[in-house]
Structures are given as structure tokens and as C-alpha cells.
C-alpha positions in Angstrom: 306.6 150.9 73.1 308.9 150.5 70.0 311.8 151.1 71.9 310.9 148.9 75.1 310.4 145.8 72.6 313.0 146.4 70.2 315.5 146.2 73.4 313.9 143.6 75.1 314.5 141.5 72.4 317.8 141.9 71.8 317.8 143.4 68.2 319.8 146.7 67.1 318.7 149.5 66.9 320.4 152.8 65.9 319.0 155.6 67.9 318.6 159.4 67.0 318.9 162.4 69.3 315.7 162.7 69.7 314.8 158.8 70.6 317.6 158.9 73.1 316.5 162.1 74.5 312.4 161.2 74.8 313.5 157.6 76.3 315.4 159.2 79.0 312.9 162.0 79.8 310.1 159.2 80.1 312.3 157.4 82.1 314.3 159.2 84.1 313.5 159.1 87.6 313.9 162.5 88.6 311.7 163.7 86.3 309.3 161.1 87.7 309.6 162.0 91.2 309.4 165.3 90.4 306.3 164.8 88.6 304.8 162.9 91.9 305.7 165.9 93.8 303.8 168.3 92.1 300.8 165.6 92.1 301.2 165.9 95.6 300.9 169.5 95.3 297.5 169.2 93.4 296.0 167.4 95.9 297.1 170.0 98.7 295.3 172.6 96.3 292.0 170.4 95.8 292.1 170.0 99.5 292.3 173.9 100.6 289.5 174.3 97.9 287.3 171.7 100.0 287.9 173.7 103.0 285.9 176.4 101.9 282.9 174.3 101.7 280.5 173.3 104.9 281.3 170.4 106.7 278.3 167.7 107.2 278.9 164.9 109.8 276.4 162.6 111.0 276.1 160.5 114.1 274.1 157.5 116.0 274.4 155.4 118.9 272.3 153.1 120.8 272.4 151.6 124.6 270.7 149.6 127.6 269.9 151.2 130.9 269.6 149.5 134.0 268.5 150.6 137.4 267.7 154.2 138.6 268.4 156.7 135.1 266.9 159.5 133.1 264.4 158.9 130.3 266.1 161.0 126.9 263.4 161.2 125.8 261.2 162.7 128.6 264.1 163.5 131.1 262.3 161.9 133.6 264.0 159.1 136.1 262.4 155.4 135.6 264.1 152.8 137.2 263.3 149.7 134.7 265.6 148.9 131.8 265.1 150.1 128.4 267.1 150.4 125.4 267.9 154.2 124.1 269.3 155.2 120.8 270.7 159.2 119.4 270.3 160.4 115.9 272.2 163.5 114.7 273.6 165.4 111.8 275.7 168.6 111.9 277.6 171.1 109.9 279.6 173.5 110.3 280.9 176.5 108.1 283.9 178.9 108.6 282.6 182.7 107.3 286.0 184.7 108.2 289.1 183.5 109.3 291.2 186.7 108.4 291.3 185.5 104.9 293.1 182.4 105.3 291.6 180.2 103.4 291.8 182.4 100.4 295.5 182.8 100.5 296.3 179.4 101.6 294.5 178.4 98.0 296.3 181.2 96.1 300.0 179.9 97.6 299.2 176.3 97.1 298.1 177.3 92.6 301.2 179.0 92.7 302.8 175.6 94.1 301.4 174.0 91.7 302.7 176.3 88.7 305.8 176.3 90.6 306.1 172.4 90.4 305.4 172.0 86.7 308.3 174.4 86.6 310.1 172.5 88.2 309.7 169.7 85.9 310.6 171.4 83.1 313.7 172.4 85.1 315.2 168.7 85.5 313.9 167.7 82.3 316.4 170.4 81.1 319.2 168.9 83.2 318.6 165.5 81.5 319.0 167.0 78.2 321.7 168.9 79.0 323.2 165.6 80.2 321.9 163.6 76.9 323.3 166.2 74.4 326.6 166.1 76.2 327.0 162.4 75.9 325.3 162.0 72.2 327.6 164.6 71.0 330.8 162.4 72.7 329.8 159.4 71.1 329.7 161.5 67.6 333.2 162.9 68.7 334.8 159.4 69.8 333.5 157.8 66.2 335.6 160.7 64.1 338.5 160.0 66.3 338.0 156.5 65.6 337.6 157.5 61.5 341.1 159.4 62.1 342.5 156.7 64.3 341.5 153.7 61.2 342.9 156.0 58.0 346.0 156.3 60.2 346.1 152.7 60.5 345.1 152.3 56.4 348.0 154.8 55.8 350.6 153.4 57.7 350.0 149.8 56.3 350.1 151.3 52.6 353.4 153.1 53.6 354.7 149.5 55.5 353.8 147.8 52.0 355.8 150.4 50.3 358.4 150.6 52.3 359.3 146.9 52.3 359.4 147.1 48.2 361.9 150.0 48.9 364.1 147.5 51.1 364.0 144.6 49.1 365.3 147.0 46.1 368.2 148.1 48.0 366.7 151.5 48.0 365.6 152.4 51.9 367.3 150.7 55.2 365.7 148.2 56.8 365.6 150.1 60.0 363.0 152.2 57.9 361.0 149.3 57.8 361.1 148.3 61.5 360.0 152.1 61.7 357.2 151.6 60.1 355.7 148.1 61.7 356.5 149.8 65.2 353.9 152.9 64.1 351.5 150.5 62.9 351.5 148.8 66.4 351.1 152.3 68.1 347.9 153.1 65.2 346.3 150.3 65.9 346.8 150.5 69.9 345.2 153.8 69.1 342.3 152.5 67.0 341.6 150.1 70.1 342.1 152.9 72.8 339.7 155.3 71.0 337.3 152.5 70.6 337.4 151.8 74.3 336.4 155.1 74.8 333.7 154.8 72.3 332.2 151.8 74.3 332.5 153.5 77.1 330.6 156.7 76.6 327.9 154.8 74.9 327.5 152.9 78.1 327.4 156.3 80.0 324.2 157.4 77.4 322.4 154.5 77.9 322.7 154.6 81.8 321.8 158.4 81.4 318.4 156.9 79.3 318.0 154.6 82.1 318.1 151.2 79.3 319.9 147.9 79.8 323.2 148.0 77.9 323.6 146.2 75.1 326.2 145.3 72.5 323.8 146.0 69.9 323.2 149.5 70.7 324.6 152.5 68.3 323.6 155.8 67.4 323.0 157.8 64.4 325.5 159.7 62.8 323.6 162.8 61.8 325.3 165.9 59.2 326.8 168.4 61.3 327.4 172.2 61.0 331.3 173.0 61.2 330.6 176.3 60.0 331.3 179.2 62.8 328.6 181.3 62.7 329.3 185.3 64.0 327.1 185.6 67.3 325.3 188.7 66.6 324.0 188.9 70.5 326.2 189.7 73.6 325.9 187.8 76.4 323.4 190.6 78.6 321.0 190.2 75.6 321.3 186.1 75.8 320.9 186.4 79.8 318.3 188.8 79.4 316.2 186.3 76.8 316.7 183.2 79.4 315.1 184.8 82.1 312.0 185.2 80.7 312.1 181.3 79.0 314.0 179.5 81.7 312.3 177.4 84.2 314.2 177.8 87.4 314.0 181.7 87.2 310.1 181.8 86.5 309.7 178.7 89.3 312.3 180.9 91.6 310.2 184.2 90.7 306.9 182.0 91.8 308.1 180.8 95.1 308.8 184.3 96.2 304.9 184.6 95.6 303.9 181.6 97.3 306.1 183.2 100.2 304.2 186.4 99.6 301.0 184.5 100.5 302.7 182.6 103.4 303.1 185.6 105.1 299.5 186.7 104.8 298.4 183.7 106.0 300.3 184.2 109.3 299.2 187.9 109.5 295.3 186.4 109.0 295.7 184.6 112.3 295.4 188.1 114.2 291.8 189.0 112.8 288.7 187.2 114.8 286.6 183.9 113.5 283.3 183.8 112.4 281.5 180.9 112.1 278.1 179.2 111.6 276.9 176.0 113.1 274.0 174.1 112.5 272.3 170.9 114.2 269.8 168.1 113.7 268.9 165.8 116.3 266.8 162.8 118.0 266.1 160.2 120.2 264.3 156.9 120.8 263.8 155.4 124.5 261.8 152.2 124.7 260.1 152.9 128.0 258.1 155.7 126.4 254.9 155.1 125.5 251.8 157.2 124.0 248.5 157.8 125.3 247.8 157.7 129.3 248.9 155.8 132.1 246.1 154.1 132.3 245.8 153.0 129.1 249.3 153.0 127.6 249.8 152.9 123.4 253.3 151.4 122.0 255.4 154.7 120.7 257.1 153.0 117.2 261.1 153.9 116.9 260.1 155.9 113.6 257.6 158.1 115.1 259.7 158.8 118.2 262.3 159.6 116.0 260.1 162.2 113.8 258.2 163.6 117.0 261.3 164.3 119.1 263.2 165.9 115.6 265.1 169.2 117.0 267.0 172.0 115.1 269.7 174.6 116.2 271.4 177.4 114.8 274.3 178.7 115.7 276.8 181.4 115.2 280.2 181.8 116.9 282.9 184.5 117.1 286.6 183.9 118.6 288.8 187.0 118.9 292.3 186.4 119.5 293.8 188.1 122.4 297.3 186.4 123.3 298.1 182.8 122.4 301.7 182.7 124.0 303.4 184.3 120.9 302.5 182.1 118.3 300.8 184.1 115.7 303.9 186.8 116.4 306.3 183.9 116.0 304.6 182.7 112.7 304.8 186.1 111.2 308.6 186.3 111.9 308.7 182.9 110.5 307.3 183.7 107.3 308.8 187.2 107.0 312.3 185.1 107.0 310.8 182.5 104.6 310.1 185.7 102.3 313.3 187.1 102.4 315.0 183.6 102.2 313.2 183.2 99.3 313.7 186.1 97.4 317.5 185.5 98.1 317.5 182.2 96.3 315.6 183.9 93.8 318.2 186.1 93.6 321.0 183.5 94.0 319.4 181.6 90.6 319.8 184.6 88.2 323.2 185.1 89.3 324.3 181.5 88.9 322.6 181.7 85.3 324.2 185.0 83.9 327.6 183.4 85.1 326.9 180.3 83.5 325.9 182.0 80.5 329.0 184.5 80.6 331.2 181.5 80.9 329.3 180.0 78.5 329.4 183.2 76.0 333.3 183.4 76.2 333.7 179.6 75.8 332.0 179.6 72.7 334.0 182.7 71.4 337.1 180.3 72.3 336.1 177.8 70.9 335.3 179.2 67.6 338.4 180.8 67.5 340.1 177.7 68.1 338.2 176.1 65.4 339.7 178.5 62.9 343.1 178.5 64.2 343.2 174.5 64.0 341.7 174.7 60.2 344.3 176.3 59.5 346.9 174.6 61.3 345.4 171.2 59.5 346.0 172.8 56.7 349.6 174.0 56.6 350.4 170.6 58.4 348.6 168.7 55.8 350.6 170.7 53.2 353.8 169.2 55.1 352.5 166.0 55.4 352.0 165.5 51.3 355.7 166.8 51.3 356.8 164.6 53.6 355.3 161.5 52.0 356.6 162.2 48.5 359.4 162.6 49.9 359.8 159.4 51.5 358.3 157.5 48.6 361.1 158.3 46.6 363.8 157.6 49.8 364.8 161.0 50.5 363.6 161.5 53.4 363.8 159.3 56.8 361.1 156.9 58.5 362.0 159.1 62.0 361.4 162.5 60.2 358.0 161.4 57.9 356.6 159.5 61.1 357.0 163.0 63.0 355.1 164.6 60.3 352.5 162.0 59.8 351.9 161.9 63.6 351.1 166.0 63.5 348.8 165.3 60.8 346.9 162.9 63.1 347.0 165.2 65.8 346.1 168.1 63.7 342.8 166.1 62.7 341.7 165.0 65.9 342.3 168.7 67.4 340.1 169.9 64.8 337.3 167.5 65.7 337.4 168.2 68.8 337.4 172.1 68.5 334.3 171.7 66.1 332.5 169.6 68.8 333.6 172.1 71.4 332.1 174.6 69.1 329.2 173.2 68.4 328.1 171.8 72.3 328.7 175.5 73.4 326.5 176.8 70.6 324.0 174.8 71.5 324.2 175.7 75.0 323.6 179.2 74.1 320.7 178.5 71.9 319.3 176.3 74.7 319.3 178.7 77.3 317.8 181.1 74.8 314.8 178.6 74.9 315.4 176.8 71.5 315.2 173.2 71.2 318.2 170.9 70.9 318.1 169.3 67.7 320.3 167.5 65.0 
């Protein structure tokens, strides 16, 4: 509710990872329609439970006769108008049926667990989705930090180098030099701050919230360190399939197939059931006593004296039924093995995800360590370089080359870092640990 008001009135407010990632599970719609659908699939479960119970129906009309008819209640013909009226309740109860009901209960609980799977399985997606656009809105605003000391530098170095015209010590072209760079920085500051607004616009669509100016994110401490991965990729693929959703939601669904197919083989074995009745009438034209001297016969006491009871018991035995029960066993013995194929077809595509996954994050923390390095060589250059020119012995053209693979050395060690660090996570998530920071 915090978060509803605090946007609907317009105020800032800086959001963690975690606030981002609860708004747009709450809201997401695919988790919400996912949720319905397995709501739908509790009420197919409560339903096949119900089934197993008697069914109770009761029943009562009422008419005229006119003219020549039978009596209902003495079966006799009269041929004078009366009014009639038919009481009943019955009930029915399936004893055997081949075990259908039993496994149609058992498939639609493992529909259910199923479902909730599947939940968990989209909710996954969207924070997959929400960790990949939080950690490019922490990636844009170092870029941005790079991009603005750039700028800060290149001002301090305009400053300088207009001293060092005016004393007759650099060219003036050095100058020009240096104003033309501090137009490109500061085209750069507002092209990486373009791309800052942009991507928060994509998190806040992905948290399903109206964008807003006012909206920002908080900058938490992050780990650049690149840890040694003491696990191979089997051993990380081996650990997700006993945490992740799809493949225990894949695994079920081959079960509720399973039970599909008994159900059809159930429809060979004969059906026993039990019926039971409870009826009465009420005719007008009957009356008590003799002919002579006829008594009125009340509607309640016809109803009580003419109260009947039955019993019954049935047995069908299917003999042919034009294929069907054949045709639903081939049915479901293709739903099986289609199935267990998808079942199949989800492990693979999650051992190659983590495999790619496994060697991207080796690359990536390679790459890390090879652009420290770099940054740190270039820097050594850079410090040169601007002494150098300081002091007018070296050109604008040569210390802006250097100065420009400074900046590129920085931002290409940000983003290896946030490379690193998005793959690690991966890993870790697929492992079943929670995405935190």
C-alpha cells in the first residue's frame, strides 16, 4: 500500500531491489493469470472429489385432468376432473467405474501442484527480467559517473589550457582542441543519460507502475571481487533440477499423464451402481371410506399412505462402443509420451542455458581482470600524458587520444564487472538462491 500511495501522489521515491521486484510480482499479470489458472484447477479437484459422493435430487409436479383418465393414485379410469400432484426424491451412487474416479482425483492434485509450479516458474521469469533491468540502471549511472568526471576533467584542462595560451606557452589550436572535447563529453553525459531514462522506463513497465519523473533507484554496494567458481557446470545443472520449478512442474505433468492413461484404460472394466427411490402421489377424486358414504382423503395423508420405496442396483459391461475407449487409450498413450518429451525437452534447454551460462561467467571474469589491468596501465599513461601537457610538451591531439582511452578503459571495466556480476547471479539463481543486493 506504501508504494500504491507514495506513486499516486506524485512524490519520489527511491526504490530497492527488493521493492521493485515484490511490486512487479504482485503485479504482474502473468503471474496473476497464472495464479487464476491453477484456481481453476482447484476447483476441477474439489469437483472430482464431489463425484464420489451420492447424488440426491428431488422432484414434484402438479396437474388437472379432464375427461376419460387414470386415477394415480388408484389406477383406476374416472372420467370427472381432478387435480393430481407427484412427490419424489432419488439418489444415486457409482460403486465401480474401473477406478476412474480415483485417478481422475489423483491427476487433477497433481494439476494442482503442477500449477503452483507453474507460478513459481513465471515469477522467476519476472525476476529474471527485474534483475536484468535494475542491474542496467546501476550500470548506465557509473557510465554517467565516468561520462560527468570526463566532463569535470576536460573543463579543468580547457581552464588550464587557456592560461597556457594567453602566456604564449601552448597554440591556440590547443585550446580549440580542448572546447571541441568538452562538446563531445558533454554530448556523452546527455547520451548516457538518455539511456538512463530510458531503462528506468523499461523497469517500471516491467513493475507494471505509471512512469514518473520522480522515480529512481537505490544505488546499493556492489561486489567487484571475482570469486573462483568451485562447482562445474554438471554439478550447478545437477542442483537446479531438484530446485527449479519447470523441471519438478515438467516431472509432475508426466504423472498427471500417467493417470490420464489409466483413466482411459478404466473405461474397459463394467459399472456398478446403486439407486435408490422415494415416491408419492395425491389425486383429488380419491376419497376414504365407502361409496356410499364417502370421507375427504387430506393431501398430507395421501401423501404419507401412498409413500413408496425402491432399491436398486445396476451393472453395465462394455462390449463395443464404436472404438472409443480404444481410441482414448491411444490418445492418452500419445499424451504420455508427448509429455515425457517436453519433460525431456526442459532439462535440455536448462543444462544449455546453464552451460552457456557457466562459460559466460568464466568470460566474463576473465574479462574483468584483463580490463583492471588494462585501466591500470592506461591510467598509468593517462597521468603521463597529462603532466605532460601541463607543462606544454605534449599536444592537445596526442593527450586527448590518451584521455579518451582512459574513459573507455573505465566504462569497459564497468561494464565487465556488471557482466560479471548478472552472470554470477544467474548461476546462483538457478542453484535456487535468492537474488539479492
Amino acid at each position: 500500500m506504501f508504494v500504491v500511495s507514495g506513486m499516486a501522489n506524485g512524490q519520489t521515491k527511491t526504490w530497492t531491489f527488493q521493492q521493485c521486484l515484490d511490486t512487479a510480482l504482485q503485479r504482474n499479470i502473468s503471474v496473476n493469470v497464472s495464479r487464476m489458472s491453477n484456481e481453476f484447477n482447484k476447483v476441477t479437484l474439489e469437483q472430482s472429489k464431489a463425484n464420489r459422493i451420492p447424488s440426491l435430487s428431488a422432484n414434484a409436479s402438479t396437474g388437472m385432468s379432464v375427461g376419460k383418465s387414470v386415477n394415480p393414485t388408484t389406477n383406476s379410469f374416472v372420467t370427472e376432473s381432478y387435480y393430481s400432484a407427484n412427490l419424489g426424491v432419488s439418489s444415486s451412487y457409482n460403486l465401480f467405474n474401473g477406478l476412474q474416479n480415483t485417478n481422475i482425483i489423483r491427476q487433477n492434485r497433481l494439476n494442482v501442484q503442477s500449477g503452483a509450479l507453474d507460478i513459481e516458474k513465471v515469477k522467476n521469469d519476472v525476476t529474471l527480467n527485474i534483475t536484468t533491468a535494475y542491474l542496467q540502471v546501476l550500470l548506465d549511472y557509473e557510465i554517467l559517473g565516468v561520462a560527468k568526471a570526463a566532463v569535470e576533467s576536460t573543463k579543468a584542462q580547457v581552464e588550464r589550457t587557456g592560461k597556457m595560451v594567453n602566456a604564449g606557452k601552448s597554440p591556440e589550436g590547443d585550446l580549440l582542441q580542448m572546447k571541441s572535447q568538452l562538446a563531445t563529453d558533454n554530448l556523452s553525459v546527455i547520451t548516457v543519460q538518455s539511456s538512463l531514462d530510458l531503462d528506468k522506463v523499461t523497469l517500471m513497465q516491467l513493475m507494471d507502475i505509471p512512469v514518473t519523473d520522480g522515480f529512481d533507484v537505490v544505488i546499493p554496494a556492489m561486489d567487484e571481487s571475482a570469486e573462483v567458481i568451485l562447482q562445474n557446470n554438471e554439478q550447478i545443472f545437477q542442483k537446479s533440477l531438484a530446485v527449479q520449478p519447470q523441471i519438478l512442474s515438467a516431472s509432475i505433468k508426466t504423472n498427471a499423464s500417467e493417470m490420464g492413461l489409466k483413466i482411459a484404460q478404466g473405461a474397459y472394466w463394467p459399472r456398478v451402481s446403486l439407486g435408490a427411490n422415494m415416491n408419492s402421489n395425491y389425486a383429488s377424486t380419491r376419497k376414504k371410506g365407502t361409496s356410499v358414504n364417502p370421507e375427504g382423503y387430506p393431501f398430507y395423508q395421501q401423501i404419507w399412505d401412498n409413500l413408496g420405496q425402491s432399491l436398486s442396483m445396476g451393472i453395465s459391461i462394455p462390449i463395443y462402443s464404436n472404438r472409443q475407449v480404444k481410441s482414448s487409450i491411444e490418445k492418452a498413450r500419445i499424451s504420455l509420451i508427448t509429455t515425457q518429451l517436453s519433460e525431456q525437452n526442459t532439462k535440455n534447454v536448462l543444462r544449455k542455458t546453464i552451460e552457456q551460462s557457466y562459460v559466460d561467467m568464466h568470460s566474463s571474469m576473465k574479462s574483468l581482470e584483463a580490463t583492471r589491468q588494462q585501466l591500470a596501465a592506461v591510467e598509468s599513461v593517462y597521468k603521463n600524458a597529462e603532466s605532460k601537457f601541463s607543462v606544454g610538451v605534449m599536444s592537445a591531439i596526442d593527450f586527448l587520444l590518451q584521455k579518451k582511452a582512459y574513459t573507455q578503459s573505465q566504462s569497459s571495466v564497468i561494464q565487465a564487472k556488471y557482466s560479471y556480476i548478472f552472470r554470477q547471479k544467474i548461476l546462483d539463481f538457478y542453484q535456487g538462491k535468492a537474488i539479492t543486493f
